[in-house]
C-alpha positions as CSV (number, residue, x, y, z in Angstrom):
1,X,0.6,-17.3,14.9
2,X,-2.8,-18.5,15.6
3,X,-6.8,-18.5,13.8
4,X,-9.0,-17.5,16.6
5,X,-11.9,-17.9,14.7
6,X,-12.9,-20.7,12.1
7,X,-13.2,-19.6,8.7
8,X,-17.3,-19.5,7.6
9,X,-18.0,-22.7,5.8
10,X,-20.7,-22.1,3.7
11,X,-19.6,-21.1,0.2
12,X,-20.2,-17.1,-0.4
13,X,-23.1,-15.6,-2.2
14,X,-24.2,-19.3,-2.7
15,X,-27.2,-19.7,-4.4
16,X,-28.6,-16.2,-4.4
17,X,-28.9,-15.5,-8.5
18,X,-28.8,-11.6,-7.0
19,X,-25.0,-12.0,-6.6
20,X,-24.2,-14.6,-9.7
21,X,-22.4,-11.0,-11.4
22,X,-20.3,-10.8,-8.2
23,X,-17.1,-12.3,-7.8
24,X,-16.1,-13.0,-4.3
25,X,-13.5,-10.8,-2.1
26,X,-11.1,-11.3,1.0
27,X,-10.5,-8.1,2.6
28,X,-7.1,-8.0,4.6
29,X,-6.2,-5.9,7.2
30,X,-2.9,-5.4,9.4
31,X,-3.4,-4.2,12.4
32,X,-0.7,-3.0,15.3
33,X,-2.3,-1.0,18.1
34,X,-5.0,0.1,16.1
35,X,-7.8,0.6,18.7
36,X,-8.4,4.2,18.0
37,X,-9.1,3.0,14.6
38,X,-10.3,-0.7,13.9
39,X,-14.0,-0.4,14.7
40,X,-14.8,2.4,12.0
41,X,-13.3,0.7,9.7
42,X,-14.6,-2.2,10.1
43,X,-17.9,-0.8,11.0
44,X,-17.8,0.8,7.2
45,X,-16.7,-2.4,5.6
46,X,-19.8,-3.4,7.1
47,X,-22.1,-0.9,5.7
48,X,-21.0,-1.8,2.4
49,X,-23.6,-1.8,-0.8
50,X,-21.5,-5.1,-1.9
51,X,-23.7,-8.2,-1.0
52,X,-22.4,-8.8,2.8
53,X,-21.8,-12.9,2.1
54,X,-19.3,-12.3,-0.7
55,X,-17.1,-10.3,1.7
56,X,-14.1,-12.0,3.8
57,X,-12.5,-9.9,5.9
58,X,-9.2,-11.0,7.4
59,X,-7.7,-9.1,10.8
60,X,-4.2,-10.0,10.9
61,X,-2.4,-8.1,14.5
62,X,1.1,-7.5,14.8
63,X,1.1,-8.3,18.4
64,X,-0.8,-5.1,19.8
65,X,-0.5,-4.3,22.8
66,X,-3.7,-2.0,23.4
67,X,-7.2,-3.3,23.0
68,X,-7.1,-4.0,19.3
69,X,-8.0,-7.8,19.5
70,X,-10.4,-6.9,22.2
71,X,-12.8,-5.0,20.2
72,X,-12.9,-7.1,17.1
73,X,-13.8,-9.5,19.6
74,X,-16.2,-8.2,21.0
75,X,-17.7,-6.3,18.5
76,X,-16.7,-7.8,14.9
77,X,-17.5,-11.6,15.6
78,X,-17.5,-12.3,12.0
79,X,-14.0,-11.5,11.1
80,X,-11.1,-14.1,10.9
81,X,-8.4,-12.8,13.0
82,X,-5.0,-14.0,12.8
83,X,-2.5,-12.8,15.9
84,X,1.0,-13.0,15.8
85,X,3.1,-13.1,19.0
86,X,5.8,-10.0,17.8
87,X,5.6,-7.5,15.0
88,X,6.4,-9.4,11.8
89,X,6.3,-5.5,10.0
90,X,4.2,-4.4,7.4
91,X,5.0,-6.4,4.9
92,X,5.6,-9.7,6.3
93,X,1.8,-9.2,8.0
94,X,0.5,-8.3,5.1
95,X,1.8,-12.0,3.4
96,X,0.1,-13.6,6.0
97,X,-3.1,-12.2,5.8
98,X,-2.8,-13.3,2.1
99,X,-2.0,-17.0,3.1
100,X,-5.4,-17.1,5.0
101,X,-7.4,-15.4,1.9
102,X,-9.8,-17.7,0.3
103,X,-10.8,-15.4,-2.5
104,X,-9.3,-14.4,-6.2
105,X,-9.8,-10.8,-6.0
106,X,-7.8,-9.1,-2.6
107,X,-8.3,-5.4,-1.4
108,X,-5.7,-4.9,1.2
109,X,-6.1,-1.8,3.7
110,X,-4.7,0.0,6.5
111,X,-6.0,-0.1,9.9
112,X,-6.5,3.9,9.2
113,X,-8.9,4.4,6.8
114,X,-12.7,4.3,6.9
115,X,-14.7,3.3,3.6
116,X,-17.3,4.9,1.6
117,X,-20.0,2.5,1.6
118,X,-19.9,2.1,-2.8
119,X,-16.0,1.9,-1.9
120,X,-15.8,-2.4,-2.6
121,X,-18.5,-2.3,-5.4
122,X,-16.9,0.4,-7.4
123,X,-13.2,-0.8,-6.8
124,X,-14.6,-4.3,-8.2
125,X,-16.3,-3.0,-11.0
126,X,-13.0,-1.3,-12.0
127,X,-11.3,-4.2,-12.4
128,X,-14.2,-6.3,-13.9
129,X,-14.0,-3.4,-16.9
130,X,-10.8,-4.0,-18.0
131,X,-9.5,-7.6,-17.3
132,X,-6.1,-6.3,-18.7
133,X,-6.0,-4.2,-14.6
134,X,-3.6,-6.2,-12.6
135,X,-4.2,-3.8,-9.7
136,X,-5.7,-0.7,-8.6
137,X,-5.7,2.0,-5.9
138,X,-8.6,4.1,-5.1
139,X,-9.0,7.5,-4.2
140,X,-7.2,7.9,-1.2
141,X,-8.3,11.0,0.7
142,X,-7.2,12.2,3.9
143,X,-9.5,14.7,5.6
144,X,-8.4,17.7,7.1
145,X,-8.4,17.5,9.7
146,X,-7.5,14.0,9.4
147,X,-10.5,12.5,12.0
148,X,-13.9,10.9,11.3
149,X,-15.8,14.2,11.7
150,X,-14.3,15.9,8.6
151,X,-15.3,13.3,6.0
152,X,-18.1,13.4,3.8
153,X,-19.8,10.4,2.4
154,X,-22.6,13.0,0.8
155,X,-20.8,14.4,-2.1
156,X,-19.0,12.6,-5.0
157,X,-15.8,13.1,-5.2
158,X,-14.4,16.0,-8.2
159,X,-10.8,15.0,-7.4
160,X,-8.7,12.4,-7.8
161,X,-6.2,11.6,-4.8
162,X,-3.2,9.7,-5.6
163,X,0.2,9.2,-4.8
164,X,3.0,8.6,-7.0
165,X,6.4,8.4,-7.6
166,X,8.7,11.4,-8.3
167,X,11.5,11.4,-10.2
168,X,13.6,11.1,-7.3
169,X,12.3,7.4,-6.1
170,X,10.0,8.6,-3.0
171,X,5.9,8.7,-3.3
172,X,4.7,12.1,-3.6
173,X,0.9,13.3,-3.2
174,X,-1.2,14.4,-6.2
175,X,-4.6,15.6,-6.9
176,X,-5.8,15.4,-10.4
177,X,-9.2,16.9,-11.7
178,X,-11.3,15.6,-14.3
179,X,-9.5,12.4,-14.4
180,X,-12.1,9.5,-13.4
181,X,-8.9,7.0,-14.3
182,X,-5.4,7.3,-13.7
183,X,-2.6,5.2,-14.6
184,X,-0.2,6.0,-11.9
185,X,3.6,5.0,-11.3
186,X,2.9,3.8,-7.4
187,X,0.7,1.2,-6.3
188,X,0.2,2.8,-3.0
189,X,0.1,0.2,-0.5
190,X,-2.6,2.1,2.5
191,X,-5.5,0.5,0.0
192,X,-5.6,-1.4,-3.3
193,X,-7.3,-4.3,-5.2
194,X,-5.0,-6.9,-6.8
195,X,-5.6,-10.4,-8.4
196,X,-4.3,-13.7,-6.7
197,X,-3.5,-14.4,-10.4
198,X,-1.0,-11.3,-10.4
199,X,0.6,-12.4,-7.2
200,X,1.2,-15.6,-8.4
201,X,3.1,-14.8,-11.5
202,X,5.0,-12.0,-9.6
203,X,6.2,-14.6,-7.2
204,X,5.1,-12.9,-3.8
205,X,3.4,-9.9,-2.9
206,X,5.6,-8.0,-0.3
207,X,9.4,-8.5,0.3
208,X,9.4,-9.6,3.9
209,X,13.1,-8.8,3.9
210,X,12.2,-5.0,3.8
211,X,9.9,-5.4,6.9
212,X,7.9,-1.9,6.6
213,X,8.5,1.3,3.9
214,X,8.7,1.1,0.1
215,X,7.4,-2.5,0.0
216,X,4.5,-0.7,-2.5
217,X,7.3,0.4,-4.1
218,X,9.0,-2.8,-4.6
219,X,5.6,-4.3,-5.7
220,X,5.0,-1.4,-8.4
221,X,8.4,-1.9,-10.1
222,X,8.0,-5.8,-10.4
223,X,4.5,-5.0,-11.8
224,X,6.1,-2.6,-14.5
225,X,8.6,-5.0,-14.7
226,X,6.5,-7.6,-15.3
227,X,4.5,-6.0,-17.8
228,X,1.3,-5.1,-16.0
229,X,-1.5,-2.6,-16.0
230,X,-2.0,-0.6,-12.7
231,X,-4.8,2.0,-12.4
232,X,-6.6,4.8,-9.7
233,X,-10.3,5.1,-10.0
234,X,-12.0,8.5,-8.6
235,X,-15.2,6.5,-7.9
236,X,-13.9,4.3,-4.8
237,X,-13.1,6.3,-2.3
238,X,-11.8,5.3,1.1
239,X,-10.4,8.0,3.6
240,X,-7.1,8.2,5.1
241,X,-7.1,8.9,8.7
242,X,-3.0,9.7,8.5
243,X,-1.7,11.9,11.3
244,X,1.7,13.5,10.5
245,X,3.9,14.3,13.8
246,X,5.8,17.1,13.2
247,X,9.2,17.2,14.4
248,X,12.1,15.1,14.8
249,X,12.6,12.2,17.4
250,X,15.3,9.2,17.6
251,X,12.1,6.8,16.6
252,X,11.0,8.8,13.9
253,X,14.5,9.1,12.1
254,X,15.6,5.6,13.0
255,X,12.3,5.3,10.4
256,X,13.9,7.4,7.9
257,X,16.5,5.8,7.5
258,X,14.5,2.2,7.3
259,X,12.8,4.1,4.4
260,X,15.9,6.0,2.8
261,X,17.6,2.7,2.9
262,X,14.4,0.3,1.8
263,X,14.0,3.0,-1.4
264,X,17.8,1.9,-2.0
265,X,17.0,-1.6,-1.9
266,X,14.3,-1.6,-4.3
267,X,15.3,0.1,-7.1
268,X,18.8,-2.0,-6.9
269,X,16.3,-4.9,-6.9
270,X,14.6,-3.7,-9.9
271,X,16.8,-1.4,-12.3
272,X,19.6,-3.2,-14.3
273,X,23.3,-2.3,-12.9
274,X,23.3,0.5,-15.1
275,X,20.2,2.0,-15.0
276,X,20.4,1.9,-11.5
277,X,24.3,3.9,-11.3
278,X,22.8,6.3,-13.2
279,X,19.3,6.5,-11.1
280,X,21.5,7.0,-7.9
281,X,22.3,10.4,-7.9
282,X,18.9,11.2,-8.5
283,X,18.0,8.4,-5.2
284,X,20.4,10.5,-3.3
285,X,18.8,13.8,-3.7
286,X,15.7,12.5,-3.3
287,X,17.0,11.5,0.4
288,X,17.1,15.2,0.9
289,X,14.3,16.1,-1.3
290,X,11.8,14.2,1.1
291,X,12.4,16.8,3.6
292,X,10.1,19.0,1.7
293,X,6.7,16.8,1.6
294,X,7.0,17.2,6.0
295,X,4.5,18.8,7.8
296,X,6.9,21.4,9.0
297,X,7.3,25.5,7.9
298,X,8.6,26.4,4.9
299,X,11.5,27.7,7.2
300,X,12.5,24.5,9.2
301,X,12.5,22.8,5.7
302,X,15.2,24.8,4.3
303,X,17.1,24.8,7.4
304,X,17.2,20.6,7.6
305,X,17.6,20.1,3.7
306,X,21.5,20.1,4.4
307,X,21.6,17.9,7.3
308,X,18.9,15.7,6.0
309,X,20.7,14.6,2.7
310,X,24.2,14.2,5.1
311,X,21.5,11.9,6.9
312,X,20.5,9.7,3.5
313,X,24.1,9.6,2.5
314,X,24.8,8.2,6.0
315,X,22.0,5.6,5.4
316,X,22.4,5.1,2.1
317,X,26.6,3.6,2.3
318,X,25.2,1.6,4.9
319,X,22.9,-0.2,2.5
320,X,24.9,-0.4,0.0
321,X,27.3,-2.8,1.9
322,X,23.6,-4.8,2.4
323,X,22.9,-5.0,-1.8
324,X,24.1,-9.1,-1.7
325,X,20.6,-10.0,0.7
326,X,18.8,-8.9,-2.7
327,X,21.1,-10.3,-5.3
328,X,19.0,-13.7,-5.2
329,X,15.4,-11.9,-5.6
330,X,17.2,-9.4,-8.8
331,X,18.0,-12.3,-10.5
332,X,14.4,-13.7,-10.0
333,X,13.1,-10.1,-11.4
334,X,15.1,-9.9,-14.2
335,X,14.7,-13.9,-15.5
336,X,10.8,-12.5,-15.9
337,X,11.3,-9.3,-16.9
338,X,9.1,-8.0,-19.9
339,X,10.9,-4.5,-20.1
340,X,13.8,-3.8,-22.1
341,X,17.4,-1.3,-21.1
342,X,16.3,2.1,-18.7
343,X,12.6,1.3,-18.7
344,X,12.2,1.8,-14.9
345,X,14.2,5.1,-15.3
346,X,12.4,6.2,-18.5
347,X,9.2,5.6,-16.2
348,X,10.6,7.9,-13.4
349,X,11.6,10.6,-15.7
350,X,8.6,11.2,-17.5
351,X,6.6,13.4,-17.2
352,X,3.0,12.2,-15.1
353,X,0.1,14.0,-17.3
């Protein structure tokens, strides 16, 4: 892992009674051949109405091989870059970027999304209105189609994206009107603010053991566990360029089963023994469930229900013989846990207003 380029050493915002109201923020992003994508986002990060010198952004590449590195270069001289030589995963990238984050308050965001330009000021201002907010998503929209050409930075948003958790254990997509602030189950990991503060007393941010799917799960339930205050606000908005594949290859459900396993992990991780025998049925089905929030006809769905929850049974044996590698971090959980019997499940099975 290396720091290609030196970290600015004048102090943000310094001086400039304009920005004494501000509070400084490192923006981290994980990158892994992200070519088609990197430039606008970083080209909207900076076009933001946030004072420009109390911004940090933080690159960190998961050895890409296309020209990823290349145009942050070339083009975004003033971002620290951190490459790694292999693919740590999402998660363990994501750590790293935090390790080389200077600031208190951290917005982490994927390499796909592209920033309205109040997006940093109005996430920030969220959390400096209620210093009870350990996190906070923002409104997460994907445009349809999901390119640059389809978004609109003109009009203010009348929805509220999010996604949260269904009773089942997987994220599922909502959009709620009239609702300038939502307290959701998931912290979705593709964009959110969090304090260094929170991380600390949580132990860590990501579980590198999980290397990539339900790690913003994982994080969510230690939150709840710990007692925390997560949030959505309607005002920062930030658009998700996500392209869903339809179909079926041996790479795509070699990462369902990372994910149907990983969802396993993390509620074994964060349930007592209990809660969590009682939760699996519901984790099973879920495993089949998923099938259902594809991009494929209505059709095809019903036709690969059957196969798809033989699949998750399949996946989900084998990670059960894999529960010890987390028996360590439970114990951790639980020695600072703030919530008493079938909280987590109680969470899961109510209903989201």
């Amino acid at each position: 892992m290396v720091s290609i380029l030196p970290r600015p050493s004048s102090k943000p915002g310094g001086g400039n009674p304009l920005h004494q109201n501000y509070p400084a923020v490192s923006v981290i992003i994980l990158t892994f051949n992200g070519a088609e994508y990197i430039s606008q986002l970083l080209q909207s990060l900076e076009s933001q109405t946030y004072p420009d010198d109390l911004v940090e952004i933080i690159v960190v590449d998961n050895a890409s091989t296309d020209d990823t590195v290349g145009i942050i270069r070339r083009s975004h001289p003033a971002v620290i870059l951190v490459l790694h030589k292999k693919n740590l995963g999402f998660a363990a990238g994501n750590n790293q970027g935090l390790s080389h984050a200077s600031h208190d308050l951290l917005v982490f965001l994927n390499q796909d999304t592209i920033c309205h330009p109040a997006f940093i000021k109005s996430l920030v201002n969220t959390m400096l209105n209620d210093k009870t907010l350990a996190a906070c998503n923002p409104n997460i929209i994907t445009p349809d189609p999901p390119d640059i050409d389809s978004i609109d930075m003109q009009s203010p948003p009348l929805s509220l994206f999010v996604c949260d958790l269904s009773p089942y254990g997987y994220g599922k997509n909502r959009i709620l009107s009239g609702k300038p602030i939502y307290s959701p189950k998931l912290l979705s990991g593709c964009a959110f603010i969090i304090r260094r503060q929170t991380i600390s007393e949580l132990g860590y941010l990501f579980d590198d053991q999980l290397w990539m799917y339900a790690e913003d799960t994982d994080l969510s339930l230690r939150l709840h566990n710990h007692g925390q205050k997560i949030c959505a606000t309607r005002d920062a908005v930030i658009f998700h360029l996500h392209r869903s594949n339809p179909g079926f290859t041996k790479n795509r459900l070699l990462l369902a089963g990372r994910a149907v396993k990983n969802r396993l992990f993390v509620f074994y991780k964060n349930m007592g023994m209990l809660e969590f025998l009682f939760f699996f049925p519901l984790l099973f089905l879920g495993g089949g469930f998923k099938i259902f929030e594809f991009p494929l006809p209505t059709a095809k769905k019903a036709i690969y229900f059957l196969p798809f929850c033989l699949f998750s049974m399949t996946c989900m044996i084998v990670a059960v013989f894999q529960l010890p590698r987390f028996a360590a971090q439970k114990r951790i959980i639980f020695k600072k846990r703030q919530l008493a019997g079938f909280s987590i499940l109680k969470l899961l099975l109510t209903r989201s207003i």
